[in-house]
Steps between C-alpha positions, in 0.01 A plus 500: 500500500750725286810472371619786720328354805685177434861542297633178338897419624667240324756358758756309250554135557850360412537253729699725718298673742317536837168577260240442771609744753504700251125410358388513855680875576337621197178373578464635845557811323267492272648400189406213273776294458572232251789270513617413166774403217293626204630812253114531428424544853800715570464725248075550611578551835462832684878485635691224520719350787836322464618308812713312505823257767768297358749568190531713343629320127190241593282751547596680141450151314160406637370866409634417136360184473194640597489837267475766776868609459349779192150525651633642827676752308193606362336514810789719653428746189140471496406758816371183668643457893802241493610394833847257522540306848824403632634252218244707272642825574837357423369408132389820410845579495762499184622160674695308782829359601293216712714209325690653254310790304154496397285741323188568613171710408690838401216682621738719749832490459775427720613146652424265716813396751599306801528623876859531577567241785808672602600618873485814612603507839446183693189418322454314210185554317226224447380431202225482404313744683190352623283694759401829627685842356387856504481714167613811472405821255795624252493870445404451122155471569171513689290179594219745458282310207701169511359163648750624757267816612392492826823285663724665751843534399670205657198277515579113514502267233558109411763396300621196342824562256818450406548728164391857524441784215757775416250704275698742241277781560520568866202742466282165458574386865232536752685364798819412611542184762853445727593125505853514723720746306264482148258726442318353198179631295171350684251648304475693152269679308453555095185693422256158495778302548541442918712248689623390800751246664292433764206314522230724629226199479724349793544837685193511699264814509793739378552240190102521430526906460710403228209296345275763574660772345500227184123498506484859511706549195369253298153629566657867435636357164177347378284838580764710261468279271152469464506910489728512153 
């Protein structure tokens, strides 16, 4: 079968990650999807996927050790589809305050910080967030041609964090999420370069239209490119 019929995803293995959900979501989809820690296999895959739970600092050491830390730049710069997954989305970033400071990927900048546990009111917020919350448009952009096309604004969504994104460039922000009195980045976009705090492979049907509109740009990406 073709290429096109069957894009190649490498889903990054760090030691920090959910990976099979994620193999499994981009399966169903689809997708052929390869679980693996090697530059080689990185840097011949269709798009690439970087999930990722835990720390931050741990998580920047074991992609050292392991020689991705340059080789996902050149993905990000290649035109090839680079998706970052909760912890992943936060290493995309210039770096993190999760421990003292960090830096991370420098792919977008901006910086990675800590919800603020203070009251407002008579409620004190819990952190982390784990569970449902909805995410919401930003007036910057349209989800029209994201993996976020075809969700309603205000759709539900899984989460599992304690640090969120503050991206320089507010233009990059897809959607915005409310967490008690925060209102923190839940989603970005970069040209190629898409991520989200969520984790839409946990998010049901609405988290597999993410994975969907994946497929569909990968396969859109490999046609051009076959064209030139």
């Amino acid at each position: 079968m073709s290429k096109v019929l069957w894009p190649e995803v490498a889903i990054i293995d760090y030691g920090m990650g959910n990976l099979f959900s994620v193999k499994h979501a981009c399966e169903h989809v689809g997708l052929k999807a390869r679980i693996t820690s090697s530059y080689r296999e990185v840097l011949a895959a269709d798009a690439v996927i970087l999930p990722g739970v835990g720390a931050f600092g741990d998580a920047m050491a074991a992609l050292g050790q392991l020689r991705l830390v340059d080789v996902l730049g050149e993905v990000a710069v290649s035109g090839k589809t680079l998706v970052g997954i909760c912890l992943g989305m936060q290493l995309l970033m210039s770096g993190s305050y999760e421990f003292g400071y960090h830096h991370g990927l420098g792919i977008i900048e901006g910086e990675v910080v800590r919800f603020d546990e203070s009251t407002r009111g008579a409620i004190k917020l819990k952190v982390p967030q784990v569970g449902w919350n909805q995410i919401y448009r930003t007036s910057y952009g349209s989800w029209d041609d994201s993996l976020l096309e075809g969700l309603k604004d205000g759709e539900f969504m899984y989460f599992v964090h304690s640090f969120h994104v503050k991206p320089t460039d507010s233009s990059l922000v897809l959607s915005m999420t409310s967490y008690g009195h925060i209102e923190f980045c839940s989603s970005f976009r970069r040209g190629n370069v898409f991520a989200c705090q969520f984790h839409p492979e946990r998010s049901g049907r609405h988290g597999l239209r993410v994975y969907r509109n994946l497929a569909r740009h990968i396969k859109g990406s490999i046609s051009n490119a076959q064209r030139i």
